[in-house]
FIMARPA-726206 format. One record per residue (C-alpha): residue number from 1; residue in one letter; x, y, z. Coordinates in pm, whole numbers, plus 32768, in hexadecimal, padded with zeros to 4 digits. Example, Ala and Ser with C-alpha at 12.3 -4.5 7.8 and 13.67 -1.06 7.14 Angstrom:
// residues 2
+-----+------+------+------+------+
:  nr : rest :    X :    Y :    Z :
+-----+------+------+------+------+
:   1 :    A : 84CE : 7E3E : 830C :
:   2 :    S : 8557 : 7F96 : 82CA :
+-----+------+------+------+------+
// end
This chain:
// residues 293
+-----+------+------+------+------+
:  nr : rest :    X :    Y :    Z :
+-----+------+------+------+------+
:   1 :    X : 0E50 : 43E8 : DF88 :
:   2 :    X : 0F86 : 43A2 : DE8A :
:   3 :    X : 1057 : 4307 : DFA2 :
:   4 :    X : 0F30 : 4227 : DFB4 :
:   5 :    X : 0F54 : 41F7 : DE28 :
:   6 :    X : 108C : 4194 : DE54 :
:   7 :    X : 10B2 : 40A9 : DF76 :
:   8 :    X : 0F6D : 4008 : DEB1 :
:   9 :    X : 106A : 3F9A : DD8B :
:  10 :    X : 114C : 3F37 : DE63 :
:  11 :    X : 1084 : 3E91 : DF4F :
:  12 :    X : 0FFF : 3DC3 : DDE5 :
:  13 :    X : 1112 : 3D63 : DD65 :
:  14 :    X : 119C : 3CBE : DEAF :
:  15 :    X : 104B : 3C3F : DEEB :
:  16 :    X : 1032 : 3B86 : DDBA :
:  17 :    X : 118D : 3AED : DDEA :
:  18 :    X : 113D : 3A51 : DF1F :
:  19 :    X : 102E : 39CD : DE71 :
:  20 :    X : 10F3 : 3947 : DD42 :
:  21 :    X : 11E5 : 387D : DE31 :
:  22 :    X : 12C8 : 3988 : DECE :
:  23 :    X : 1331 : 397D : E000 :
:  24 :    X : 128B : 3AA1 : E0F6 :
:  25 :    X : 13FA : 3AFD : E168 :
:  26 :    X : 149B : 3C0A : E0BF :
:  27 :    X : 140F : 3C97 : DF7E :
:  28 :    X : 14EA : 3C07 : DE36 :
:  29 :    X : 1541 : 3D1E : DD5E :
:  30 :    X : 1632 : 3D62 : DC20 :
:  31 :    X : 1708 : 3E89 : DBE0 :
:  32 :    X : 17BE : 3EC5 : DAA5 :
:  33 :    X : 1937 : 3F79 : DA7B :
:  34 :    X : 19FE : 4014 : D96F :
:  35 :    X : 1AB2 : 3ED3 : D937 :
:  36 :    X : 19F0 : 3DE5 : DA52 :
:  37 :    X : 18C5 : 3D72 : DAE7 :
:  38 :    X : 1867 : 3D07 : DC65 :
:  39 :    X : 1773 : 3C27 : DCD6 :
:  40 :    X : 16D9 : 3C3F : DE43 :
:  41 :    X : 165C : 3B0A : DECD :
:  42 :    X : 1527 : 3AB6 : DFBE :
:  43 :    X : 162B : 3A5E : E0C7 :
:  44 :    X : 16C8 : 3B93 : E0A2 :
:  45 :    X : 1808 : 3B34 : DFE0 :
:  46 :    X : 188C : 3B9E : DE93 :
:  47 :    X : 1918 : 3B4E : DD64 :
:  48 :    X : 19C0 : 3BFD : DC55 :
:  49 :    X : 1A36 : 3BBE : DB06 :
:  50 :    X : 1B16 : 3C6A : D9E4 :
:  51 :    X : 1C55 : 3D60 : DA04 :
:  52 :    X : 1CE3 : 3D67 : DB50 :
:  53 :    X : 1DFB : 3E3C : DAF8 :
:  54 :    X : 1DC2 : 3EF7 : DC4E :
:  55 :    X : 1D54 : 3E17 : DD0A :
:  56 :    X : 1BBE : 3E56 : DCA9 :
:  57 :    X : 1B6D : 3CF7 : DCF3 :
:  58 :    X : 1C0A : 3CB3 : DE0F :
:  59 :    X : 1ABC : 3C66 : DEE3 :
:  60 :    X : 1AD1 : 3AF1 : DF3A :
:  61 :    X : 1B09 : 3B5A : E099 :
:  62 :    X : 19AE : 3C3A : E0BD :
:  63 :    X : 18B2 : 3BF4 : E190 :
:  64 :    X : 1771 : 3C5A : E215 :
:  65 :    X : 174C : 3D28 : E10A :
:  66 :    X : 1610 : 3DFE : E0BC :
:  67 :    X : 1657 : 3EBA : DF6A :
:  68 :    X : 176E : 3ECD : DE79 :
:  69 :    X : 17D1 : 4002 : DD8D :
:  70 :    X : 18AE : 3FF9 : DC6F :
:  71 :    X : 19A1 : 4132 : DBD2 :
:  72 :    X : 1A5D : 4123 : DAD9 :
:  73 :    X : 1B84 : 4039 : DB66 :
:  74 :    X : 1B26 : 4045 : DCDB :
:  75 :    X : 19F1 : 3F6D : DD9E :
:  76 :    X : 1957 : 3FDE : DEE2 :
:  77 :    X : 189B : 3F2D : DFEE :
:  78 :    X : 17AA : 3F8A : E0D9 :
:  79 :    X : 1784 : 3E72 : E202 :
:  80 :    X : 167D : 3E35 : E2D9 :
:  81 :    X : 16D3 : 3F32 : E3CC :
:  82 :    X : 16FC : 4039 : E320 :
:  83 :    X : 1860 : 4052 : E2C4 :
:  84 :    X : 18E6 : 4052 : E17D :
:  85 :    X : 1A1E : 3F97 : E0EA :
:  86 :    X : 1AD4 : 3FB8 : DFCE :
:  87 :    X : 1BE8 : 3F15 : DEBC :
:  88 :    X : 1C73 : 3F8D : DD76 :
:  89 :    X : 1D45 : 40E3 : DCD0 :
:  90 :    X : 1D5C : 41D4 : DDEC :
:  91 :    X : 1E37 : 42C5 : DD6C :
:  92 :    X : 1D3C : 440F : DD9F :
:  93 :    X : 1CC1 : 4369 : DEDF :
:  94 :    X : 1B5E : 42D5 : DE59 :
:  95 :    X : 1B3C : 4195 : DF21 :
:  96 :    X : 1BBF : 4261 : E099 :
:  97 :    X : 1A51 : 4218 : E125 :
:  98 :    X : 1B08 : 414D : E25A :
:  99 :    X : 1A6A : 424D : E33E :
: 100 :    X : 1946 : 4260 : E293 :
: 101 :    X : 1800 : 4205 : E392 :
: 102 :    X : 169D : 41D2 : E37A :
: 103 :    X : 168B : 41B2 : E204 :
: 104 :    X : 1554 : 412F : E16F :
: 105 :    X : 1598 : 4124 : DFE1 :
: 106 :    X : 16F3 : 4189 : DF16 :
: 107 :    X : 1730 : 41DA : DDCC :
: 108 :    X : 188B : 41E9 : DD2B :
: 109 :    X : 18FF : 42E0 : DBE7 :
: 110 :    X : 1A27 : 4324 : DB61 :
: 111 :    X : 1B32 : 4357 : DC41 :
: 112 :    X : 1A46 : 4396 : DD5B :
: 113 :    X : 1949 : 42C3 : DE58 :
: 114 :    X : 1803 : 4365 : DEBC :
: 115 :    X : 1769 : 4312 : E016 :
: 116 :    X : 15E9 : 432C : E09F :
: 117 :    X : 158F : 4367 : E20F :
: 118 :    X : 147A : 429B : E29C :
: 119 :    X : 13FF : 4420 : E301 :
: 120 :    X : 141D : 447A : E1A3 :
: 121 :    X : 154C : 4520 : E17F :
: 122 :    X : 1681 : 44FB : E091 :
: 123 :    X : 1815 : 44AB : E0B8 :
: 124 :    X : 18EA : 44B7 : DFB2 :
: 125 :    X : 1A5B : 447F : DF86 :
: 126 :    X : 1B6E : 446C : DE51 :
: 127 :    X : 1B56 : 44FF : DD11 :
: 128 :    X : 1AC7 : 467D : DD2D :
: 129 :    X : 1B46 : 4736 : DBDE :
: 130 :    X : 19F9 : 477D : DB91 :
: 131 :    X : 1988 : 47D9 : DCF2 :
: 132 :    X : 18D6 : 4658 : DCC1 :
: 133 :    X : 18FF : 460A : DE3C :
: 134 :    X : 186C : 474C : DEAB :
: 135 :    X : 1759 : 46AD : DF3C :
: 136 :    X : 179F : 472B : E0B6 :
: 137 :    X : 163E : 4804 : E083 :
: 138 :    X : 152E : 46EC : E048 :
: 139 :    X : 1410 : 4693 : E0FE :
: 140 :    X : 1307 : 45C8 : E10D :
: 141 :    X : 1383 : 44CC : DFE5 :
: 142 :    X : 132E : 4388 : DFB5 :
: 143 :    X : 140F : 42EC : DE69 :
: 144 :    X : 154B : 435D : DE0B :
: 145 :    X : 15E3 : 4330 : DCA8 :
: 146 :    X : 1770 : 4350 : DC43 :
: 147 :    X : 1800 : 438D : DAD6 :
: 148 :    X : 1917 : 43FF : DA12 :
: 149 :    X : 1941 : 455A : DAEC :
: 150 :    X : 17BF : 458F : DB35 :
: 151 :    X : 16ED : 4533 : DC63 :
: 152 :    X : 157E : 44FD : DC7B :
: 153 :    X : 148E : 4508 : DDCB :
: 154 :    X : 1339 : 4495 : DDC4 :
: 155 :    X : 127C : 454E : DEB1 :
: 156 :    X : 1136 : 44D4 : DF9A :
: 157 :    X : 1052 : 45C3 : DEED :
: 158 :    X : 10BD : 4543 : DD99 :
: 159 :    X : 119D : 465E : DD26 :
: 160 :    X : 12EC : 462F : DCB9 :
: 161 :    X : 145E : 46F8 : DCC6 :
: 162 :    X : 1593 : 46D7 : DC62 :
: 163 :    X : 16F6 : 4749 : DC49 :
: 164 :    X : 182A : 4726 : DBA1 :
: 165 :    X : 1897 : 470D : DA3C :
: 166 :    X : 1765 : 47A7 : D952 :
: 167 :    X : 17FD : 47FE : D7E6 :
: 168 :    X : 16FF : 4713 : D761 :
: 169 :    X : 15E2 : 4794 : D82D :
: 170 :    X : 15F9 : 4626 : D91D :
: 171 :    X : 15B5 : 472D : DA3C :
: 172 :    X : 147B : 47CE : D9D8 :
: 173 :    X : 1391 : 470D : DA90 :
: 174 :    X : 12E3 : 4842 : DB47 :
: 175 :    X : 11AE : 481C : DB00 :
: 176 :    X : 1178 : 46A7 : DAF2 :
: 177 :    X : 1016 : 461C : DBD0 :
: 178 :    X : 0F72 : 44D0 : DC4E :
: 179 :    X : 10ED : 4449 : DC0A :
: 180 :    X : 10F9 : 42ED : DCA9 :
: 181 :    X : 121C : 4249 : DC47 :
: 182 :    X : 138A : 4311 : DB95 :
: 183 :    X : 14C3 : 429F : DB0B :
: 184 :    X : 15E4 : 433D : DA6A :
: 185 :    X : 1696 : 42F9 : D951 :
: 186 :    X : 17F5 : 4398 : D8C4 :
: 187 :    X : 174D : 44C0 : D835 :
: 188 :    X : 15E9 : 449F : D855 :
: 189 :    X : 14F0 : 446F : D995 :
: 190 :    X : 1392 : 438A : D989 :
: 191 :    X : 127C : 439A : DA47 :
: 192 :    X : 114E : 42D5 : DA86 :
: 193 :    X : 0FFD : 4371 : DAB3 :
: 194 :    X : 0EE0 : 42D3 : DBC7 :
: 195 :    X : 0E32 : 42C5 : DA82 :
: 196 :    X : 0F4C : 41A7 : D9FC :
: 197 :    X : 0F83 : 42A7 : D8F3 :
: 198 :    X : 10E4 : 432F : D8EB :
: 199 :    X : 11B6 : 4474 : D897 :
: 200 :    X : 130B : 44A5 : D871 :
: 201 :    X : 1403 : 45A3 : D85A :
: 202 :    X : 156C : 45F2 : D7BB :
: 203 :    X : 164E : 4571 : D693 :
: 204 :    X : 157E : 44C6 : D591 :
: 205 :    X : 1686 : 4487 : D484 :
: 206 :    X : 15F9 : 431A : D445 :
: 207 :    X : 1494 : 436E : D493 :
: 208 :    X : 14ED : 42FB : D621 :
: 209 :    X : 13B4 : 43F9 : D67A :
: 210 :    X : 12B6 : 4382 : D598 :
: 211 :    X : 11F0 : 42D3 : D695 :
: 212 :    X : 10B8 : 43B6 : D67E :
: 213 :    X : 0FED : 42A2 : D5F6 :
: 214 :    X : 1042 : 4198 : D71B :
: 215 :    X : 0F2F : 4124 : D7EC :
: 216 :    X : 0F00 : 4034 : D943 :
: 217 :    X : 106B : 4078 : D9A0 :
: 218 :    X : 10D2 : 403B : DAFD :
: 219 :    X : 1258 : 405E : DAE5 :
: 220 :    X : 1333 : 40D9 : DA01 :
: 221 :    X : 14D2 : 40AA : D9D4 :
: 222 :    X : 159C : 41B5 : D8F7 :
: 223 :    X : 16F6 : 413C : D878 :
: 224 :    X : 17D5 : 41FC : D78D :
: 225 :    X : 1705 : 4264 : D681 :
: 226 :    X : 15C5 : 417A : D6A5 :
: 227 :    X : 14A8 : 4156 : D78C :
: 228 :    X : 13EC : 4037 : D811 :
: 229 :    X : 1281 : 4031 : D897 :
: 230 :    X : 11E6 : 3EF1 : D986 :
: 231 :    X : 107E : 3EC2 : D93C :
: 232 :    X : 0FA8 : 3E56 : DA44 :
: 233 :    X : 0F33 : 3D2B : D98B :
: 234 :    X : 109E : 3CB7 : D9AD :
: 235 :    X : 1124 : 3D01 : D83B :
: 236 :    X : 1240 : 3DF1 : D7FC :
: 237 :    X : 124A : 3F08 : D6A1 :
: 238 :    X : 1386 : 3FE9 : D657 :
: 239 :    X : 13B6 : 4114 : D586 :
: 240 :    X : 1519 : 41A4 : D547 :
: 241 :    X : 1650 : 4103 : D4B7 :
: 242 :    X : 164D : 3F90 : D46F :
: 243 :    X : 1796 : 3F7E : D3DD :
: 244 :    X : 1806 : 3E6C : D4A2 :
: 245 :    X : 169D : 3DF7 : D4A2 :
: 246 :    X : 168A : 3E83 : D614 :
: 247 :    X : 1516 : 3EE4 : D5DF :
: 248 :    X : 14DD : 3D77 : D546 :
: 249 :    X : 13A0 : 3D21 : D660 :
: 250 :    X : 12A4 : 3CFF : D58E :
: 251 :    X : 12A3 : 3B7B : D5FC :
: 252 :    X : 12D4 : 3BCA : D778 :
: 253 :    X : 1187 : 3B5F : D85C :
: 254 :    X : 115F : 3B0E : D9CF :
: 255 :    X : 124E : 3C17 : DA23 :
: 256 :    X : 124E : 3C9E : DB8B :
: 257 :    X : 135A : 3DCB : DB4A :
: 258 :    X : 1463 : 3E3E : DA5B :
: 259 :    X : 15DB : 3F07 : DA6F :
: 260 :    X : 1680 : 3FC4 : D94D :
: 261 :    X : 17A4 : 4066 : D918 :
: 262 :    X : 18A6 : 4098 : D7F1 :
: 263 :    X : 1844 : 3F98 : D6E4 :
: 264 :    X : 17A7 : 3E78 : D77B :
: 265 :    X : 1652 : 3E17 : D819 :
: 266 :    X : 1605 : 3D5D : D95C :
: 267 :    X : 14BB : 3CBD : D9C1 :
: 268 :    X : 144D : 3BC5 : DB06 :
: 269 :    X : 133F : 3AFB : DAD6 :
: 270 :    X : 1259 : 3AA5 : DBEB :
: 271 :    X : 12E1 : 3952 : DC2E :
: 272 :    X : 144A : 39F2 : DC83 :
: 273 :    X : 14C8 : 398D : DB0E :
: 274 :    X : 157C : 3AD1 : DA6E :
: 275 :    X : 1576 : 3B05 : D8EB :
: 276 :    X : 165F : 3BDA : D831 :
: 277 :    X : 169B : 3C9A : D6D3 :
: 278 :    X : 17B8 : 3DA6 : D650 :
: 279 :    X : 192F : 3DB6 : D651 :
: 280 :    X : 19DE : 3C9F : D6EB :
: 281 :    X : 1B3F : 3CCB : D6CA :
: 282 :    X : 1B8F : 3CA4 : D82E :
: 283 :    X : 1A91 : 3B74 : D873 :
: 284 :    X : 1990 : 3C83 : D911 :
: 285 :    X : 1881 : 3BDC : D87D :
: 286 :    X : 18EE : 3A6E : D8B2 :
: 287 :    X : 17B0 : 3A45 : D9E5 :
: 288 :    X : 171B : 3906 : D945 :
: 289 :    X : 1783 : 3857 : DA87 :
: 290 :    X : 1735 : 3962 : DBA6 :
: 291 :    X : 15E9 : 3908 : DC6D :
: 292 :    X : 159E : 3A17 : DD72 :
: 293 :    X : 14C5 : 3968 : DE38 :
+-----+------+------+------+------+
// end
């Protein structure tokens, strides 16, 4: 029943898409970096914009790509059969997925790249300080999520573990339920109920966890030390640092899905337009011209 709950979302969000003008080729998606953000087009190419200083962005030549995942200054691809490819720092390893196979969704965390088997299962490779890519044990998951030394599987029945770093209590995620939809932050992990009510977990220095009172919440995206929700009415609310004014979506409306991470915000709109708030130093928020239809 919850990996009905969640191909339902998904299978909504696309839907209405297609009907706002997208394409029905691949499904246009954002993913937000520590310094960047990447922007996956209907035809399966993408775009990327702000510090390149390893070679993050370099994804002009992608193609038939299904999903993109963003760490902290490395970006991953999965294509359309099932391989993965990746650019950016490489120095523990993070972005050697070129024998990766059969990969259905990725996720990408500090130092590290996360991969999920079409039968459920979990790769890992990079980073592992904090025993983060110990995911060699998993079955039957269905959403993987990557942070700063912590990893986070979704499971069908709507549990949820974890491993990896857990001094703030990130990990603790035992006896989550009806989970439809995670995401992981630096320190903290999120969760959305089949109720659209959502619970989190970890660091809560700038109140990152206070999301108790959040309703009609389909996804959620976790960045440094604040937390976005996507209501299913197509508005956006935040909780958590604004310092930058990275939870500044008060405004946001016909959004289709939203990426965090660090100190800035990234939503797409349902007619391929992508909006942006937060720290902008490197141009990672400079998307008024991206259409991902």
């Amino acid at each position: 029943m919850k990996r009905i709950c969640v191909l339902l979302i998904a299978v909504t969000l696309l839907a209405g898409m297609i009907g706002r003008g997208q394409s029905s080729g691949h499904t246009p998606m954002v993913a937000a970096g520590l310094l960047h953000t990447v922007g996956l087009k209907s035809s399966g190419e993408v775009i990327a914009t702000g510090s390149n200083d390893w070679g993050q962005c370099n994804v002009g030549d992608w193609s038939s790509i299904t999903r993109v995942a963003v760490g902290h200054v490395h970006t991953v691809g999965v294509k359309s059969d099932g391989t993965v490819v990746g650019v950016g720092w490489n120095d523990l390893g993070g972005r050697d997925v070129g024998n990766w196979t059969d990969i259905v969704e990725i996720a990408a965390g500090a130092g590290y790249t996360v991969g999920l088997k079409s039968e459920g299962t979990v790769v890992a490779v990079g980073a592992n300080d904090h025993a983060e890519c110990n995911v060699g044990d998993w079955m039957d998951i269905i959403q993987v999520a990557a942070g700063n030394g912590h990893t986070v599987g979704l499971q069908s029945d709507g549990t949820v573990v974890a491993v990896g770093r857990n001094q703030y209590g990130q990990c603790n995620v035992g006896n989550w339920t009806d989970i439809v939809r995670i995401t992981a932050g630096f320190y903290h992990t999120v969760g959305v109920k089949n109720d659209g009510t959502v619970v989190a977990a970890g660091q809560n220095s700038s109140g990152q966890c206070g999301v108790d009172s959040w309703t009609a919440i389909v996804q959620v995206a976790a960045g440094s030390d604040h937390t976005v929700g996507l209501k299913s009415d197509g508005t956006v609310v935040a909780v958590g640092s604004n310092v930058d004014e990275q939870g500044a979506v008060g405004g946001w409306d016909n959004i289709a899905q939203i990426a965090a991470d660090n100190r800035h915000t990234v939503g797409l709109k349902f007619d391929g337009d992508v909006v942006a708030v937060g720290w902008n130093d490197y141009g990672q928020c400079d998307l008024a011209g991206w259409d991902l239809k």
